[in-house]
N, C-alpha and C positions, 0 to 999 in steps of 0.2 A: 528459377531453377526447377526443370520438373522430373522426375525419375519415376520408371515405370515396375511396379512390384506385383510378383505370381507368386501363387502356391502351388507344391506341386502336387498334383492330384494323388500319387502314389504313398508320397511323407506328407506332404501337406508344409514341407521346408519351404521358406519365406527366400524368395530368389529376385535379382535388381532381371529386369530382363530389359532389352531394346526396342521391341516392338508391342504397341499396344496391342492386347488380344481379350477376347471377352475372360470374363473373371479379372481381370488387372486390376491393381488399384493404383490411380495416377497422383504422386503425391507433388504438389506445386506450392514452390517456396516463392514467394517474391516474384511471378511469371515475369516473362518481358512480353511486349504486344506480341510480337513473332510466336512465342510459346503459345498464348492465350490464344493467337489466331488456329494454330496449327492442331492445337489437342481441341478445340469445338470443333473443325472439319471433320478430324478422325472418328470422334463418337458421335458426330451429330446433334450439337447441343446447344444453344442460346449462348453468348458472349459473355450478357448480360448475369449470368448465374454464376460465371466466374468473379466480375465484377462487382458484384455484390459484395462478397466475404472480402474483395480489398479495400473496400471503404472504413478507414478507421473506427469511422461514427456507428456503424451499421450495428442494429440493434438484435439480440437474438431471436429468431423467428422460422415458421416452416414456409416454404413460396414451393407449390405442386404446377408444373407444367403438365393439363388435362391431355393432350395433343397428344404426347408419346410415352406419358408416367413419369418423364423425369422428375423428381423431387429436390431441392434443395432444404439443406438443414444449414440451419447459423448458431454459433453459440460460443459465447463469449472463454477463453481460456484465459487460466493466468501465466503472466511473465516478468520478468524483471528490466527493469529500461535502466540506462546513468542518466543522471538529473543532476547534472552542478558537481561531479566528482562523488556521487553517492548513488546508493541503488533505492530506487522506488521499485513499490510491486504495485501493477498494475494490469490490467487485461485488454486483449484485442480479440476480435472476431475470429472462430474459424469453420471454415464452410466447408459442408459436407453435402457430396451431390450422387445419390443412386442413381443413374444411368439408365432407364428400365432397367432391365436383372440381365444386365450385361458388363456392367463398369460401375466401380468406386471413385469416384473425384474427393481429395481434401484440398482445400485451396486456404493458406495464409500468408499476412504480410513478412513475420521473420520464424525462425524457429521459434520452436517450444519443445516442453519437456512433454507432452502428449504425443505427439505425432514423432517425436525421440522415440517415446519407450515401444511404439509398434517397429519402425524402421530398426530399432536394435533387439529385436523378438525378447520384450520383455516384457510382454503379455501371454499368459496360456491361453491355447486353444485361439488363436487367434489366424482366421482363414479368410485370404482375400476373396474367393469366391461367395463367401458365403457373407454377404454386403448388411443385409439385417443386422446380422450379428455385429458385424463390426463396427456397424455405426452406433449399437449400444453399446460394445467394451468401449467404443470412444468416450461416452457417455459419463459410464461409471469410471474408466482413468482419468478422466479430467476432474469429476468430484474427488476423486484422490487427490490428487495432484494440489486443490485448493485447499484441503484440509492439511495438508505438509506445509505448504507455503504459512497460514494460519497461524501451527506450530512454529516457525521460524520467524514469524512478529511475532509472536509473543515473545520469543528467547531474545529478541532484538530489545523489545520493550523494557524487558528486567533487566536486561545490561544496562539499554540507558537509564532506568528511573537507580539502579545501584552507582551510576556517575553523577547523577546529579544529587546524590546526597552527602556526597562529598566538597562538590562544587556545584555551584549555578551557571554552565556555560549556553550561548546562544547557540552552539553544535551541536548541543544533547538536545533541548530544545525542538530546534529545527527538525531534528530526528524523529523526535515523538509527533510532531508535528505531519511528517511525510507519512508515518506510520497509523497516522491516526485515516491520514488521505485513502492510502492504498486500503483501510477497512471498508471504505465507504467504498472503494472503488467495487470492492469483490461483492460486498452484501448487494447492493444493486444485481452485477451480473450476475450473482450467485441464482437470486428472485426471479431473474427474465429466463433464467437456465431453466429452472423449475417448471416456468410453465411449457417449454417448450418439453419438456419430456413429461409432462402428464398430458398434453394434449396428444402428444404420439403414442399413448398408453393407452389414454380412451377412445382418441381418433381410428380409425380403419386407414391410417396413410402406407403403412408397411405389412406385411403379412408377418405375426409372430408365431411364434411356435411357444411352445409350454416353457422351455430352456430360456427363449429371448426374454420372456416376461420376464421369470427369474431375476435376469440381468438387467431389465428395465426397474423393476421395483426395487432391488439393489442401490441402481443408480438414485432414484427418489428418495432413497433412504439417508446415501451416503449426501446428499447434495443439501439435505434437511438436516444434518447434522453441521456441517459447514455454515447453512448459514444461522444455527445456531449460533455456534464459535464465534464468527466473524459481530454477531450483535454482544455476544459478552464481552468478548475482547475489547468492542469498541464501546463499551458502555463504562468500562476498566481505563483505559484508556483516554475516556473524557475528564471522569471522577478525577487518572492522575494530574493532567493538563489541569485542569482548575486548582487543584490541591495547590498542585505549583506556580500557578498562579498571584494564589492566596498566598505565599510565602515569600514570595519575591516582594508582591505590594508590601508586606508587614517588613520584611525586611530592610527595605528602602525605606520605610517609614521610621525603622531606629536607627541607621544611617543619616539622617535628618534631623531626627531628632537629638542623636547625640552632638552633631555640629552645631546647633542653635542654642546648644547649652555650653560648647568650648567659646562659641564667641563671646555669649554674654558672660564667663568668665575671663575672656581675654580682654572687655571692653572695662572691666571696673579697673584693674591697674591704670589701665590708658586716661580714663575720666580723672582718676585721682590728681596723677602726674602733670594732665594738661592744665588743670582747674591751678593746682599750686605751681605750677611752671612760666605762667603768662606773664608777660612782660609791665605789670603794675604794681603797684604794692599787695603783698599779698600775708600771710600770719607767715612765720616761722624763716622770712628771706633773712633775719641777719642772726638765726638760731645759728651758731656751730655744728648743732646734732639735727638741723634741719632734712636735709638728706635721708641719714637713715631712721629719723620718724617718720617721714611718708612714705618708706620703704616698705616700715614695719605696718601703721595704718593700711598701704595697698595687702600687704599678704594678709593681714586680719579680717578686710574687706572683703578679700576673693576668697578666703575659708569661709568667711559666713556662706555664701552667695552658692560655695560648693557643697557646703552644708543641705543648704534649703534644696538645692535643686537634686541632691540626692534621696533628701524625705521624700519627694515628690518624683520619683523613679525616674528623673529624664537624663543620668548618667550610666543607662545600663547599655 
């Protein structure tokens, strides 16, 4: 899907147009070859650079074409995927390509809430012509964007670590388990984010103005605070996983232990009754109150035996 967005020079209003024109910015969701073929004609631009940002794998990174300035920027966004009937947070690539200082390319595999909140002008001051800039609001709403996400594992986390203190289920589990994943997943892209915009900070790749730095050191700021977050959370996170860990094993271990103590109580009746029950002469086969003496001897036998194994705490 690609749709073509102007500003208008008079409002600087955020308008869908049809034809590409210099200052546009072309935003491409999931291209098809036909797309990808047709917007490189129009701007004049390597295949290749669109190609990039759709590679799952593709790492965050700056790739400068000397030939005409084109510049490509990569950097990883966060998103939410279904995984098995449940949400994982996890990040994918999204490419950002200045045109020389004629066109904005953003290139991704599915939505996100970045490239949302510009297409729904929920960004201020936000002007397609002016391509600097906006590739740094991109910058710093994306470092938003992961500190929100952040915030909602962690309210995830205390819901589940407040279920499993009630119960021990393999759901809540699994949970902490996904959530422990998606930390790892962001503190990684979080690090690769990082250096791609201090390299564009100290680099001469873009021409800034006193306002872009602003917004550039902003974005270092906010993106250093995230992955803050993202190593406490996930150092919280580990702490709880082991915790619970450790309580399950001990758990299972009184669960054990308490059955090794009902056998060996259910085995003394059993030994009495077999021993005086065998088919040879045995004491008390022609007593009348035979019966309920070894009745009486098995319940005496299994209070002692309940006794001793309760001095020695293996009926708790």
């Amino acid at each position: 899907m690609v749709k073509v967005y102007n500003s208008k020079l008079e409002t600087d209003e955020l308008q869908i147009v049809k034809k590409i024109e210099k200052g546009s910015w072309i935003s491409m969701i999931n291209p098809t070859e036909e797309e990808i073929k047709k917007v490189c004609e129009e701007v004049q631009i390597q295949e290749d650079f669109i190609r990039y940002s759709l590679d799952y794998e593709e790492k965050p990174r700056i790739d400068e074409e000397e030939d005409d300035g084109t510049i490509l920027f990569i950097m990883d966004v966060p998103i939410i995927e279904k995984e098995n009937e449940s949400e994982v947070y996890t990040t994918m690539p999204l490419g950002m390509i200045v045109v020389r200082d004629e066109y904005f390319i953003t290139v991704a595999l599915k939505r996100n809430l970045v490239i949302d909140s510009f297409e729904k002008k929920r960004v201020k001051g936000f002007i397609t012509y002016k391509k600097s800039r906006f590739l740094l609001q991109i910058m710093y709403t994306n470092a938003s964007h992961y500190l929100t996400y952040l915030k909602q594992i962690n309210k995830e986390t205390e819901i589940a670590e407040s279920t499993l203190k009630n119960s021990m289920k393999n759901r809540e589990l699994l949970k902490l388990l996904n959530l422990e994943k998606s930390l790892v997943y962001f503190t990684t892209s979080l690090k690769a984010n990082e250096l791609v915009m201090e390299k564009t900070l100290r680099g001469k790749i873009l021409k800034l103005y006193d306002e872009d730095e602003d917004i550039l050191e902003d974005s270092i700021i906010e993106n250093k605070q995230a992955i803050e977050m993202s190593k406490i959370y996930s150092d919280i996170l580990n702490g709880t996983m082991d915790a619970y860990a450790s309580i399950i094993s001990n758990n299972l271990n009184g669960v054990m232990k308490f059955l090794t103590s009902i056998t060996i109580i259910l085995a003394i009746p059993t030994l009495i009754s077999s021993m005086l029950g065998m088919n040879v002469p045995v004491p008390l086969q022609n007593n009348p109150y035979g019966f309920v003496i070894i009745l009486v001897l098995s319940i005496i036998a299994t209070l002692i035996v309940v006794h001793m194994l309760k001095k020695r705490d293996l009926l708790n």
